[in-house]
C-alpha positions in Angstrom: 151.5 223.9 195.4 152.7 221.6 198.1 153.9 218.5 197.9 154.8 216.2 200.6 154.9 219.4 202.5 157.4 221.1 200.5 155.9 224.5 198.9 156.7 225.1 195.1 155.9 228.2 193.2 155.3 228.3 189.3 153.4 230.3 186.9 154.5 228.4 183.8 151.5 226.0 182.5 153.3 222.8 183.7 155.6 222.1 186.2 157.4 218.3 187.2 158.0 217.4 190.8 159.6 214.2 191.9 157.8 211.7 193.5 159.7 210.4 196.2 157.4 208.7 198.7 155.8 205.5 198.2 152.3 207.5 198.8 152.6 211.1 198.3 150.2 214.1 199.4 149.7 217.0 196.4 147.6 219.9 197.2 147.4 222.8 194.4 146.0 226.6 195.0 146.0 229.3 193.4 146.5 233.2 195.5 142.7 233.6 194.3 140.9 231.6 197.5 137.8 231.8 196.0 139.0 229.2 193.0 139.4 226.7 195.6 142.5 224.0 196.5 142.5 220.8 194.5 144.2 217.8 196.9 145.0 214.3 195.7 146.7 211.5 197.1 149.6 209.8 194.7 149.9 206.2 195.4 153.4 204.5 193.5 152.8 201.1 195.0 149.8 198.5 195.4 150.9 196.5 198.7 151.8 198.6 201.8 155.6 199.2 202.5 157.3 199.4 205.9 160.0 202.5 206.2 162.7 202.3 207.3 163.3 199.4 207.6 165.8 199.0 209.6 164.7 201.4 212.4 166.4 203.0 214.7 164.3 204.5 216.5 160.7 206.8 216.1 158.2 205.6 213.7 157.8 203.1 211.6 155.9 204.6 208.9 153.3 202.0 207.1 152.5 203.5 203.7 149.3 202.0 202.6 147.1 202.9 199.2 143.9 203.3 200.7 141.7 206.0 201.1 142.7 208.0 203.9 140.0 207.3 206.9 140.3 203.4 205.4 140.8 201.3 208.9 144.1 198.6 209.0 144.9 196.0 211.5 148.4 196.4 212.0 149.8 193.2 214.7 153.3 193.2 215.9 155.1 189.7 217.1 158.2 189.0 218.5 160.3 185.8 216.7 159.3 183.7 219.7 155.3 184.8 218.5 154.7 186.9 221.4 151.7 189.4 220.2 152.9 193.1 220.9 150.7 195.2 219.3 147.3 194.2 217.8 145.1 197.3 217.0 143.1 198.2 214.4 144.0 202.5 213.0 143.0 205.0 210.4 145.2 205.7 207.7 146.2 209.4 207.5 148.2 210.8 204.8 148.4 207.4 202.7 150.2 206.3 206.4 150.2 204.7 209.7 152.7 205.6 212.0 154.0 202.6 215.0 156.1 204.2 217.4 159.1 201.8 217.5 161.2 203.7 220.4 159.4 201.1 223.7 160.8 198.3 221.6 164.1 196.9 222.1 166.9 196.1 219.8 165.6 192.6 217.6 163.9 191.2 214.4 159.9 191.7 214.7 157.2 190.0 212.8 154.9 193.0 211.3 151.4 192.1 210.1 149.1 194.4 208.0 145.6 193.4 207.3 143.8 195.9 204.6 140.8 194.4 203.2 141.2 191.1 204.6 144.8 190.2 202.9 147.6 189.8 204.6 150.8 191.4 204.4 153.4 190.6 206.4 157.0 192.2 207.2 160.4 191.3 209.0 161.0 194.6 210.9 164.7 195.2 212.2 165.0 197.2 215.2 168.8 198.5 215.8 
């Protein structure tokens, strides 16, 4: 099985993996293709969350339970409400990635509209 692309091996009947992502990707097979591979998305929160937050630098990773293909508005603001960002993406994964490195060192208004409600986050940017 893999989860959250980590492989783990059993044969016992059970087996208990942590859970360590806000949405987490399982997929199970067996060495038999033929029995197929059973996939399911874990979702451990009901309103999307913002990681990390604060950032560095790289991606801003907006986990959101939703089917994955689901579409978000995701709108970026400075503090002095200059839009940055407005675009509308698929969710991949239980995720959508914003690629913080072209943005300067500052606070950030981060909206995320998912079936027309509103969540809204204070993004740090070091």
């Amino acid at each position: 099985m893999i989860l959250n692309g980590q492989r783990y091996q059993t044969r016992a009947s059970s087996i208990t993996l942590n859970l360590d992502q806000p949405v987490n990707q399982l997929e199970v097979r067996t060495d038999l293709d033929c029995q197929g591979v059973y996939t399911q998305s874990i979702t451990l929160t009901e309103e999307p969350i913002a990681l990390p937050n604060p950032i560095d630098s790289g991606d801003l990773r907006v986990f959101v339970p939703a089917e994955d293909g689901a579409k978000v508005r995701i709108r970026m603001f400075s503090m002095t409400g200059s839009s940055l960002l407005n675009k509308e993406v698929v969710i991949d994964k239980g995720e959508v990635k914003i690629n913080m490195d072209g943005y300067a060192r500052g606070v950030y208004l981060l909206n995320v509209t998912h079936q027309e409600q509103l969540y809204s986050y204070k993004i740090i940017k070091r």
